[in-house]
PAKEGU-723918 format. One record per residue: x, y, z of N, C-alpha, C, O in turn; residue in three letters. Coordinates in steps of 0.05 Angstrom, whole numbers. Example, Ala and Ser with C-alpha at 12.3 -4.5 7.8 and 13.67 -1.06 7.14 Angstrom:
2
NODE     n.c1     n.c2     n.c3    ca.c1    ca.c2    ca.c3     c.c1     c.c2     c.c3     o.c1     o.c2     o.c3   nulo
NODE      264     -114      156      246      -90      156      264      -66      156      285      -66      169    ala
NODE      257      -45      142      273      -21      143      258        1      157      268       23      161    ser
// end
This chain:
268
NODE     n.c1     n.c2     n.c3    ca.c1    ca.c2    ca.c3     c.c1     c.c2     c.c3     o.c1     o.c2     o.c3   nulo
NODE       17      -24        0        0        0        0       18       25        0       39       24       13    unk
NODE       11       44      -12       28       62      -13       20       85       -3       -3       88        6    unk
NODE       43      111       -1       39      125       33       13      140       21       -9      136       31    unk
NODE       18      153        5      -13      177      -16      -35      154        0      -45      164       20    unk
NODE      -44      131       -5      -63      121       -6      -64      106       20      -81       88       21    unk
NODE      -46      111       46      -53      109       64      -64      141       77      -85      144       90    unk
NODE      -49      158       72      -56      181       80      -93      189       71     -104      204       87    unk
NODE     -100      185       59     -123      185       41     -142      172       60     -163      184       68    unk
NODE     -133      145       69     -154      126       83     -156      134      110     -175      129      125    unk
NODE     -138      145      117     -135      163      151     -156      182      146     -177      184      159    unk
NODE     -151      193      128     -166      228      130     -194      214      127     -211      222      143    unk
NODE     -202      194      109     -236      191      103     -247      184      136     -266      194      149    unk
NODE     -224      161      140     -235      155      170     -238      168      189     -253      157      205    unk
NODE     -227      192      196     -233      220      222     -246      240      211     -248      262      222    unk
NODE     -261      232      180     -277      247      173     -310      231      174     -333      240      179    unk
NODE     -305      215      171     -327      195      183     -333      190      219     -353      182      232    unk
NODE     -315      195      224     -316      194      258     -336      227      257     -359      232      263    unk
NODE     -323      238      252     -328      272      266     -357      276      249     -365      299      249    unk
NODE     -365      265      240     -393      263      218     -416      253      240     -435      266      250    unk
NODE     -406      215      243     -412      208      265     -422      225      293     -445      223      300    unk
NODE     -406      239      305     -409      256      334     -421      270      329     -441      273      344    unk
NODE     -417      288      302     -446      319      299     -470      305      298     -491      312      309    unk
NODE     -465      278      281     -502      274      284     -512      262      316     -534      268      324    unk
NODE     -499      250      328     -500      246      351     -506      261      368     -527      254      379    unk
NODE     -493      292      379     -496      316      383     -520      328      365     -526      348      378    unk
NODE     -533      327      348     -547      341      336     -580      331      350     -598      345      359    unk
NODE     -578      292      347     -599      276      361     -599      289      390     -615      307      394    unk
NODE     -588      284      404     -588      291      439     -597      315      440     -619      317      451    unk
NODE     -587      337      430     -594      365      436     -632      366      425     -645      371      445    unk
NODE     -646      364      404     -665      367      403     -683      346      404     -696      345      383    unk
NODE     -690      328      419     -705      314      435     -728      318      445     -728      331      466    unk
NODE     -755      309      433     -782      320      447     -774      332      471     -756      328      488    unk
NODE     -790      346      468     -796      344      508     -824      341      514     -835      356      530    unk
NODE     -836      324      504     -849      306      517     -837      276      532     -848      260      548    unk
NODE     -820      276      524     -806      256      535     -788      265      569     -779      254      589    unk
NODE     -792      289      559     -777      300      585     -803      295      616     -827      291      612    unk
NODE     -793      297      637     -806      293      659     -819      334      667     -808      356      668    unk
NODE     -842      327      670     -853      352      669     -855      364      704     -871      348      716    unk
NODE     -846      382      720     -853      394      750     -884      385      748     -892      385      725    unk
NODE     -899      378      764     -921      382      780     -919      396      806     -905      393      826    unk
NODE     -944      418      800     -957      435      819     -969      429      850     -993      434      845    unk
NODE     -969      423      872     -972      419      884     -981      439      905     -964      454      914    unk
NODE    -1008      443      915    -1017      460      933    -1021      447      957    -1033      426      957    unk
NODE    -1012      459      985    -1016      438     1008    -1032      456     1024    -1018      474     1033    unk
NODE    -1062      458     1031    -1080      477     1048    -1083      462     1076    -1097      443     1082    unk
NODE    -1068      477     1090    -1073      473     1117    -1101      472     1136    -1102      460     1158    unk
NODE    -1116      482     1127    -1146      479     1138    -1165      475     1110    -1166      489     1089    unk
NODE    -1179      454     1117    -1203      447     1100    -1233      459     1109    -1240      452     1131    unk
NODE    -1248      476     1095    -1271      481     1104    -1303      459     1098    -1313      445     1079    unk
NODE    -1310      465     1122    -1330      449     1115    -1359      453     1092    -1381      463     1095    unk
NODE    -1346      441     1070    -1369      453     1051    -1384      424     1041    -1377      401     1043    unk
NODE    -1412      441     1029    -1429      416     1032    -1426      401     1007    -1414      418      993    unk
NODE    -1428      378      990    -1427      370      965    -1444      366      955    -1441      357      932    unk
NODE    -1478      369      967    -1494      372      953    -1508      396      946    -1494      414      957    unk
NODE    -1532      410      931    -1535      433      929    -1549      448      944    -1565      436      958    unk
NODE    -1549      470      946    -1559      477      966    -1592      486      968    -1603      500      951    unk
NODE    -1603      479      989    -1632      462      988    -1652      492      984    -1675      493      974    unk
NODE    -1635      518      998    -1651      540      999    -1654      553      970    -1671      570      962    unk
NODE    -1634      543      956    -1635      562      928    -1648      535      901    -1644      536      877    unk
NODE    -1662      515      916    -1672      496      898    -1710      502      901    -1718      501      924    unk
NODE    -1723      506      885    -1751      511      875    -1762      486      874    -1752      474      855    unk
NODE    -1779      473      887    -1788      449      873    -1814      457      860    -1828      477      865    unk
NODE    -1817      435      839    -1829      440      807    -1857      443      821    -1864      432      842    unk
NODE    -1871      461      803    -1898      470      812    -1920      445      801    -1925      440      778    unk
NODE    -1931      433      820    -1948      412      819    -1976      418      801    -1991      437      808    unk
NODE    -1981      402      778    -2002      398      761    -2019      379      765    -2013      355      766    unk
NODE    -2049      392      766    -2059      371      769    -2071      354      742    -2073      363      720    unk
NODE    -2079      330      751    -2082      321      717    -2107      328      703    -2122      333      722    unk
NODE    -2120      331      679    -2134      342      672    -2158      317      671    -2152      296      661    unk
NODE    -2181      321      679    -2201      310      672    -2211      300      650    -2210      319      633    unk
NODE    -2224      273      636    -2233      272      610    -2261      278      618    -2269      280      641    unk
NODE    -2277      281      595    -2305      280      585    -2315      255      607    -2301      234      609    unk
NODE    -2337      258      620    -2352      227      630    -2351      209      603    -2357      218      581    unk
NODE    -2342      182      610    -2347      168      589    -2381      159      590    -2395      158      611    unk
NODE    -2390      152      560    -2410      145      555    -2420      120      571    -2404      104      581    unk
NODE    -2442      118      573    -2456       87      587    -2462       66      565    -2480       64      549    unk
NODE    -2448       56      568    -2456       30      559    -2472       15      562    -2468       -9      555    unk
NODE    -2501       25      575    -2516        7      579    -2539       11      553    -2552       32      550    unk
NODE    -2541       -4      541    -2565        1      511    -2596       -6      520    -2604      -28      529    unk
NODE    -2613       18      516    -2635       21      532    -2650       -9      515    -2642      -14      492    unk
NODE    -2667      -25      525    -2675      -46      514    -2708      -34      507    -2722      -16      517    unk
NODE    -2713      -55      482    -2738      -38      464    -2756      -47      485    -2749      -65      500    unk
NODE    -2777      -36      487    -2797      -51      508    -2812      -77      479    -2812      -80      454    unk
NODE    -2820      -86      499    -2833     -118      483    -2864     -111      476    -2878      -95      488    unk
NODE    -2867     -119      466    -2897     -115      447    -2918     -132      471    -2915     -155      480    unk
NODE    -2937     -115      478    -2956     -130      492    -2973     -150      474    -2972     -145      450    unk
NODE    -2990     -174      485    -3004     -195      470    -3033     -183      456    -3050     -174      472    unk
NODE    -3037     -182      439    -3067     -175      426    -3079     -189      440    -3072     -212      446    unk
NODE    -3101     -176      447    -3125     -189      457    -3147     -207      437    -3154     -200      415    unk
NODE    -3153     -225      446    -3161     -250      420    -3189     -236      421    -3204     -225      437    unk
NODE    -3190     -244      387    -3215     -227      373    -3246     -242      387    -3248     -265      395    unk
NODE    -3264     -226      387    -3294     -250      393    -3298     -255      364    -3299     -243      342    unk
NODE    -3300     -285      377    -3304     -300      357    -3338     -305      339    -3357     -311      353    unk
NODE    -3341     -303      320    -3368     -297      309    -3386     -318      307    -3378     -340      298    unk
NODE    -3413     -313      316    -3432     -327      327    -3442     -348      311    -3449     -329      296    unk
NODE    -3451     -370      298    -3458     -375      272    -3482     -370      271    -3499     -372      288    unk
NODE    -3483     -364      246    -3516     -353      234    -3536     -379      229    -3531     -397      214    unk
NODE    -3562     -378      246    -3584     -387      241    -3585     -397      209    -3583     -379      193    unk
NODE    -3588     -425      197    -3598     -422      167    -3617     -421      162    -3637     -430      173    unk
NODE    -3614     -408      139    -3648     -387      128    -3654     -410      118    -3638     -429      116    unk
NODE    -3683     -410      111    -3701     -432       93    -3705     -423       74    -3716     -401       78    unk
NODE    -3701     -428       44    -3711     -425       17    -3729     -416       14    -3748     -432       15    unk
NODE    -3734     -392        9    -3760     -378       12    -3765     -378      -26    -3749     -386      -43    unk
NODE    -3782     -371      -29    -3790     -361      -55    -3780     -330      -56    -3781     -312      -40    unk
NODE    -3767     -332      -93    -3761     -307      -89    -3779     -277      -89    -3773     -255      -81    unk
NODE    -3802     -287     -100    -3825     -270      -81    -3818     -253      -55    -3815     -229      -50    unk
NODE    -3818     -274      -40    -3808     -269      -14    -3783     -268        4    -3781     -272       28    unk
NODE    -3766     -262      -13    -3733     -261       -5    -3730     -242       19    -3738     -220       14    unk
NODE    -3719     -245       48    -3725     -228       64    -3698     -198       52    -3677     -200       39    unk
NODE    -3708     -180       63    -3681     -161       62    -3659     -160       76    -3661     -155      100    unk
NODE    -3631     -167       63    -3610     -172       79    -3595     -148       95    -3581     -129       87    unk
NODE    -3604     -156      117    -3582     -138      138    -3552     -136      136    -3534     -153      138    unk
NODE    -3552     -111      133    -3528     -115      138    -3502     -120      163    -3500     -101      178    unk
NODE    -3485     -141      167    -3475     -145      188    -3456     -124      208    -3437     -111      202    unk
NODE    -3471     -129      234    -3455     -100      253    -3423     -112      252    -3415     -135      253    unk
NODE    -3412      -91      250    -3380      -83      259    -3373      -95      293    -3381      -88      315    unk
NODE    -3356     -115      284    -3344     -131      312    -3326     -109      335    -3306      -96      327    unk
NODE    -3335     -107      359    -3326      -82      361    -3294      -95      379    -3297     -114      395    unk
NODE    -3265      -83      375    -3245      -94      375    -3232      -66      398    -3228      -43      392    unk
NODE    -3230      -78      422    -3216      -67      439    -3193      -56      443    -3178      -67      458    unk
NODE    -3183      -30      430    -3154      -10      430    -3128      -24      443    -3128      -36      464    unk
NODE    -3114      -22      432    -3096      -37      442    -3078      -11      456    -3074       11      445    unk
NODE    -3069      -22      484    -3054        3      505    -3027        5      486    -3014      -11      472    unk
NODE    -3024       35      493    -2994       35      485    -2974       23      505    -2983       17      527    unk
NODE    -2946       19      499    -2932        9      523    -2916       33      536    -2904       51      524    unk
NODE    -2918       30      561    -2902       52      576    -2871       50      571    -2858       30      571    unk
NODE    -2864       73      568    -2838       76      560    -2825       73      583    -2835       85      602    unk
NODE    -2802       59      588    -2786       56      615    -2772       76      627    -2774       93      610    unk
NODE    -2758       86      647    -2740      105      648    -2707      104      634    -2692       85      631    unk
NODE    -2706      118      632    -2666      116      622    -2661      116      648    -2672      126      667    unk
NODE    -2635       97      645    -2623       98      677    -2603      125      675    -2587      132      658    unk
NODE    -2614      137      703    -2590      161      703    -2558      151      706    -2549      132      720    unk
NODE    -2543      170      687    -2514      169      691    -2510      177      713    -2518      200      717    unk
NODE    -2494      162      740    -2472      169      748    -2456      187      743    -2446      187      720    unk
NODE    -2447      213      766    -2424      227      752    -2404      216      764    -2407      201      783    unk
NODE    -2379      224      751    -2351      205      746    -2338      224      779    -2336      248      781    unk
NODE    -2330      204      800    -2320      226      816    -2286      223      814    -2274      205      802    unk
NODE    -2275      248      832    -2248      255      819    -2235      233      829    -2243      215      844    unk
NODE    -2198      238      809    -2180      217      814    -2159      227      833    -2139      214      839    unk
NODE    -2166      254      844    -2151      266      857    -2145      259      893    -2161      247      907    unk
NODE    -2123      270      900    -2127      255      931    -2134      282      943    -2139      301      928    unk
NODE    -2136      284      972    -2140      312      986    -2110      326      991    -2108      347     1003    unk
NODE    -2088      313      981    -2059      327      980    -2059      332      961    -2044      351      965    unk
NODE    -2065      334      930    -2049      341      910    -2042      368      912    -2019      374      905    unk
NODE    -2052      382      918    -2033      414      921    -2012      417      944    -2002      437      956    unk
NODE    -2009      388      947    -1991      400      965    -1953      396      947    -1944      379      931    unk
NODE    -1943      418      958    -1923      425      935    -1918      439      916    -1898      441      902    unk
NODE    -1948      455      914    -1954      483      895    -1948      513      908    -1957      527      927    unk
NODE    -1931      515      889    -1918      544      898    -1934      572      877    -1945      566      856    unk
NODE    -1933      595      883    -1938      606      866    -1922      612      842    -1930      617      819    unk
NODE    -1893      611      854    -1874      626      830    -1865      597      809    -1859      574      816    unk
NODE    -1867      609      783    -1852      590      763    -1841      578      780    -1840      584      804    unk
NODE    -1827      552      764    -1809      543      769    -1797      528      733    -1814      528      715    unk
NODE    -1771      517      726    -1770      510      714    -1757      476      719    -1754      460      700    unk
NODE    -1752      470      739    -1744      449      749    -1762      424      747    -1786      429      744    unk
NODE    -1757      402      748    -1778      380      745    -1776      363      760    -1784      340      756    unk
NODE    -1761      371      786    -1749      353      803    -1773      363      836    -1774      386      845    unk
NODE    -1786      346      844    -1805      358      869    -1797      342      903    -1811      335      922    unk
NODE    -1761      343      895    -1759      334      910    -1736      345      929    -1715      338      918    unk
NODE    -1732      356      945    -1710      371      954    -1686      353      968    -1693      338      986    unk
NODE    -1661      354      961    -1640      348      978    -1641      355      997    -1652      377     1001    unk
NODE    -1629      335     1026    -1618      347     1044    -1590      355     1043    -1578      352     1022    unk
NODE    -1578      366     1063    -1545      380     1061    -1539      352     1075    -1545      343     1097    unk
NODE    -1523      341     1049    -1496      322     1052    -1469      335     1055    -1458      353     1042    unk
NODE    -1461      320     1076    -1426      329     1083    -1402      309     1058    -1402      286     1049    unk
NODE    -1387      332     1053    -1364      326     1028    -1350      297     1047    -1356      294     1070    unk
NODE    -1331      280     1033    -1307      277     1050    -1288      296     1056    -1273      292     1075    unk
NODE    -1287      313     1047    -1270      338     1056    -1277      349     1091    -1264      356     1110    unk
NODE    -1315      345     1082    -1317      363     1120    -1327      340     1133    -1331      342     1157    unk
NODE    -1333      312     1117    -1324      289     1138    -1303      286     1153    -1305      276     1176    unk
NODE    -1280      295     1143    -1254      291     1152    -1240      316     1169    -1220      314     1183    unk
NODE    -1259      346     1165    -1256      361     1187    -1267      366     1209    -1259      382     1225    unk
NODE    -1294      344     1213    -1312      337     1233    -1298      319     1250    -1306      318     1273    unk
NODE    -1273      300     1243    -1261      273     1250    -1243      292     1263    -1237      290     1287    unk
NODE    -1233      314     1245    -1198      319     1258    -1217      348     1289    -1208      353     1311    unk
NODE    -1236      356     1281    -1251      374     1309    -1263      363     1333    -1267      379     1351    unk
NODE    -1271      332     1339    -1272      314     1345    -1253      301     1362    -1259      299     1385    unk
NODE    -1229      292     1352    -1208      279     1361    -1190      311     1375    -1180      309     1398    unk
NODE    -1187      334     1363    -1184      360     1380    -1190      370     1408    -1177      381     1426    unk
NODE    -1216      361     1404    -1231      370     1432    -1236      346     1447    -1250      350     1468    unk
NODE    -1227      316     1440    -1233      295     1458    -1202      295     1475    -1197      293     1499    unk
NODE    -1183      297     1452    -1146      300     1463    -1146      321     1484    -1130      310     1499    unk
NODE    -1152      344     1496    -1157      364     1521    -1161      347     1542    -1149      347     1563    unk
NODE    -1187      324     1534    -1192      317     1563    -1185      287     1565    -1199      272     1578    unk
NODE    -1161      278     1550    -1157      249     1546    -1135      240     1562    -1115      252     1555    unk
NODE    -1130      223     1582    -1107      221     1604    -1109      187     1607    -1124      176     1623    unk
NODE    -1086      171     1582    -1093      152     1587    -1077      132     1602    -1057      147     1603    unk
NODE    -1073      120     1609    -1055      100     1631    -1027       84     1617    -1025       71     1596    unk
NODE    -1010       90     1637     -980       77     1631     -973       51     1636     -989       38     1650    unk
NODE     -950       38     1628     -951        5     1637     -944       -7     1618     -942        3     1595    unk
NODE     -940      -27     1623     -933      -50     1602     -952      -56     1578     -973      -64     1585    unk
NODE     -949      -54     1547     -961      -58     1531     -981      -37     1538    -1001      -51     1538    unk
NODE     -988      -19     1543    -1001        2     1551    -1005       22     1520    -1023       40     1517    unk
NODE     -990       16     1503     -998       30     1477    -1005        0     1460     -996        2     1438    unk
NODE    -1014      -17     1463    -1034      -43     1455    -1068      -31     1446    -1083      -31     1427    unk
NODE    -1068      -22     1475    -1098      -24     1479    -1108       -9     1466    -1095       11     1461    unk
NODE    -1136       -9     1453    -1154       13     1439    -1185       16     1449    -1200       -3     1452    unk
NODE    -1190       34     1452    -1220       37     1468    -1227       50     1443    -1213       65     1430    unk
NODE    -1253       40     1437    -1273       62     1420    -1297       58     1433    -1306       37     1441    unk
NODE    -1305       80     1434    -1323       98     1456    -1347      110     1433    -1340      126     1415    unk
NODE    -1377      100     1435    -1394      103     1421    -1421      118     1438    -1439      106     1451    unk
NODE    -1419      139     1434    -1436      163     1444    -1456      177     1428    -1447      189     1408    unk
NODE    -1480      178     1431    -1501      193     1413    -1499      217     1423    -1496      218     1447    unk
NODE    -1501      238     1410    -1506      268     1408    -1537      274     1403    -1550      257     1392    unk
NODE    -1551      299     1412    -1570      313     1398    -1562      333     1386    -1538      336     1385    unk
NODE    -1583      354     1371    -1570      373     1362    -1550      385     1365    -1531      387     1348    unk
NODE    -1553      397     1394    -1533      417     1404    -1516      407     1415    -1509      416     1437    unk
NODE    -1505      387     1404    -1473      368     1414    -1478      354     1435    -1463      337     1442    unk
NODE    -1505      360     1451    -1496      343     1480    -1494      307     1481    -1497      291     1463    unk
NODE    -1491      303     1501    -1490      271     1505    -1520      264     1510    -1534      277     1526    unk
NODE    -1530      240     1494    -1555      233     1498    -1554      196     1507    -1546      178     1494    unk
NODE    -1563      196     1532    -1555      167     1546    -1528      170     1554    -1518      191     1561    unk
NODE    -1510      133     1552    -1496      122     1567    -1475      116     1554    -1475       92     1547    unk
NODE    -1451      131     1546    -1438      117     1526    -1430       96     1534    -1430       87     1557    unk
NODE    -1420       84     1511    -1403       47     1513    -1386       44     1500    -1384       52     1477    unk
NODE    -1363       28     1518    -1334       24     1502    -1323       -3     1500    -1331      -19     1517    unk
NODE    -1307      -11     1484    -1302      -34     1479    -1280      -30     1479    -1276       -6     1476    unk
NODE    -1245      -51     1484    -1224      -51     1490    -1217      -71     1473    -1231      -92     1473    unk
NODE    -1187      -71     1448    -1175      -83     1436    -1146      -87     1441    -1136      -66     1450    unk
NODE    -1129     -107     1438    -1101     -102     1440    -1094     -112     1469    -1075     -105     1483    unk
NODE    -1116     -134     1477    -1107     -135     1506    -1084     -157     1503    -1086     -172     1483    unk
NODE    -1060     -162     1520    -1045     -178     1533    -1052     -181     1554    -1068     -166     1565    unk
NODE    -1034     -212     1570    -1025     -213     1587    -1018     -191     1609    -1027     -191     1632    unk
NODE    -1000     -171     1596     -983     -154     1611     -996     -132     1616     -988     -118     1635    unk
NODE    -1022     -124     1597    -1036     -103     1602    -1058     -102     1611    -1069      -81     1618    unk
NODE    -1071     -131     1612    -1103     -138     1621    -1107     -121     1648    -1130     -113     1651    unk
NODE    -1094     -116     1660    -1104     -101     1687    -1100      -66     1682    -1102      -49     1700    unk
NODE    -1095      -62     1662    -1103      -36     1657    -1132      -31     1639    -1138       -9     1629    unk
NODE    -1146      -52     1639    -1166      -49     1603    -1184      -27     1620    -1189       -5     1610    unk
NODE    -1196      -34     1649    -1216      -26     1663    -1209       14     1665    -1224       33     1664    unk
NODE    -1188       13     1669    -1177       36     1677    -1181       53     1645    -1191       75     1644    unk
NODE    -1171       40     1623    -1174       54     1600    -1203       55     1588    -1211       69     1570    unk
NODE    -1216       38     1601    -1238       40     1588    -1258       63     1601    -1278       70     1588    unk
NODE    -1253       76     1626    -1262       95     1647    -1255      110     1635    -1272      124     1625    unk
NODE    -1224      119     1628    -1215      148     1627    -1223      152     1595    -1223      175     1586    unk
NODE    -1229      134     1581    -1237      147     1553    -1264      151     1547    -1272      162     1527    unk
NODE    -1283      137     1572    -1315      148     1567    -1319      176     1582    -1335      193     1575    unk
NODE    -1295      181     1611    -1293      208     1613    -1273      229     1598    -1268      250     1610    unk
NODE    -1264      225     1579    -1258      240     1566    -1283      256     1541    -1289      279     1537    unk
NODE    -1290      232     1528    -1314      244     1513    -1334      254     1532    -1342      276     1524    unk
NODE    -1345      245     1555    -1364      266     1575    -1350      292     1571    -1359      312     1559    unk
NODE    -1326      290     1584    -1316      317     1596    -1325      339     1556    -1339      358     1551    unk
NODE    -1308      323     1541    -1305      344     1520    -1327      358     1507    -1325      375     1490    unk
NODE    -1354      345     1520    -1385      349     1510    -1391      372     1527    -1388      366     1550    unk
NODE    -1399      396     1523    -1425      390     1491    -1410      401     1466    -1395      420     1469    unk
NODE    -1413      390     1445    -1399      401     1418    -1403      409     1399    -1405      398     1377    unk
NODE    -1406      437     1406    -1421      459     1407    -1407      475     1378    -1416      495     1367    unk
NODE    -1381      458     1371    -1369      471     1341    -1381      452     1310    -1379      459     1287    unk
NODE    -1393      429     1322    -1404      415     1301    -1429      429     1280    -1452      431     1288    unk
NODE    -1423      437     1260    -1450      454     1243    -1466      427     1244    -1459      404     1246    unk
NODE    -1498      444     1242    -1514      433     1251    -1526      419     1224    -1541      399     1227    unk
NODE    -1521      428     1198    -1529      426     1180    -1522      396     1169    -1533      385     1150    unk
NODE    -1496      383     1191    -1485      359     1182    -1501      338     1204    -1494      315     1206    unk
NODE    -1519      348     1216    -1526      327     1236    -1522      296     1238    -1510      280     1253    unk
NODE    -1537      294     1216    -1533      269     1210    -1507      258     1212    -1504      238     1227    unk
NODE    -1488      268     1200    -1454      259     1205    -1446      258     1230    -1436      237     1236    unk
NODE    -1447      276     1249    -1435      269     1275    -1463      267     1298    -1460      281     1318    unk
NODE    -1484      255     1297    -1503      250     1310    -1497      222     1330    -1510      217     1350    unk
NODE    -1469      203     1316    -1461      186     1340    -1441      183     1327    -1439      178     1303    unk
NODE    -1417      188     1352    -1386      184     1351    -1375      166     1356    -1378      158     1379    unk
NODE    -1361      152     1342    -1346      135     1350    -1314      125     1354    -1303      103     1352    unk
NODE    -1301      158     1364    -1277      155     1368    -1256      135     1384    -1256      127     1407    unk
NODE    -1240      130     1363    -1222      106     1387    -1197      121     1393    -1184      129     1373    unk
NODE    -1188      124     1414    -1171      123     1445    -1146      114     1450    -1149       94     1464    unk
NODE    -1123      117     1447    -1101       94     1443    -1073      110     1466    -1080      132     1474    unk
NODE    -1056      103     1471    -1033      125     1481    -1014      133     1455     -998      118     1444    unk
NODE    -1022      159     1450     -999      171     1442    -1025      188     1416    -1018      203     1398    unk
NODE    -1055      180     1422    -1065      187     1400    -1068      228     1402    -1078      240     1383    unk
// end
């Protein structure tokens, strides 16, 4: 091989290399970026309000009640029947006549002429009565207006929601709850003493108070802690006493916290 034509085959080859790298460099640098990993936004709100998730019942119209319209009485079907033909009265029957004797016609007597059979009128028939119609009485009940408003409405719904709680103010009813039960919660030390779990089931009325006797049940017992269950199970039905009446619960959620059933643990 000779030097020209080695020199030649060097240069093609670091001209093929450096060809190589630009396009290499050329790929990498413009690269979707969709392929790229995109920041997500993240908002962290420290207090959740309690809002309702269904709509709200005061700004809902229920649909203005119609009543249904009456038809025409239907016709009777009863088809008046023809009256029946009374029986003719049977004719008198005619007497037979004496026979004459052959007189001479000299003496032919003069023929009478025969009286008219007299034939008794026949009654007309009394026409029967039509039976009176019945009037049709209504299909209506003594509520149907109930649910009639005066103002339009355009809604077709006659039924109103109550206010349902979101999970959002489910879960701020749970964390206001466990708030004001933790103030008056003092639970007992000891062995396996964070085992145990009391949940404590208390009815409320409206206005937060305690209605009856609450009741608790104890989980996580050992050996080592069985002689504390009695003691935890006291201090966590007076804790929910003490923290009553709960008086921050909106009333609008009744139904959601109308019976509690917080459970109790050390360290909760």
């Amino acid at each position: 091989m000779e030097k020209a034509e080695k020199i030649g085959l060097g240069i093609a080859a670091v001209g093929h290399v450096a060809l190589f790298g630009a396009l290499s460099l050329s790929v990498l640098s413009s690269t979707n970026d969709a392929f790229r990993n995109k920041p997500i936004e993240v908002m962290i709100a420290d207090e959740v309000g309690l809002e309702s998730a269904a709509p709200n019942p005061a700004k809902i119209t229920p649909a203005t009640s119609v009543a249904p319209e009456l038809g025409a009485p239907e016709e009777s079907n009863l088809v008046e029947p023809e009256p029946e033909p009374l029986p003719e009265p049977p004719k008198a029957e005619a007497k037979p006549k004496p026979a004459v004797k052959p007189t001479p016609a000299s003496k032919k007597p003069r023929r009478r002429p025969d009286k008219p059979t007299s034939v008794a009128p026949k009654p007309k028939p009394k026409a029967k009565p039509k039976p009176k119609t019945k009037p049709r009485g209504s299909r209506l009940g003594n509520d149907f207006l109930k649910g009639v408003t005066d103002a339009p409405s355009v809604s077709r719904n006659q039924n109103i929601a109550a206010a349902k709680a979101s999970p959002a103010a489910v879960a701020s009813l749970q964390r206001e709850l466990y708030r004001l039960i933790k103030l008056k919660w003092r639970p007992p030390t000891g062995a396996d003493a964070e085992l145990l779990r009391t949940t404590v089931t208390a009815r409320l009325d409206s206005k937060g108070r305690i209605v009856g006797t609450p009741t608790a049940t104890t989980t996580g017992i050992t050996p080592s802690n069985r002689s504390q269950v009695n003691i935890h199970k006291e201090r966590a039905i007076a804790a929910v006493r003490l923290a009553a009446p709960y008086t921050t619960f909106p009333e609008k959620f009744y139904d959601e916290w109308k019976v509690i059933k917080p459970v109790l643990y050390l360290g909760v």
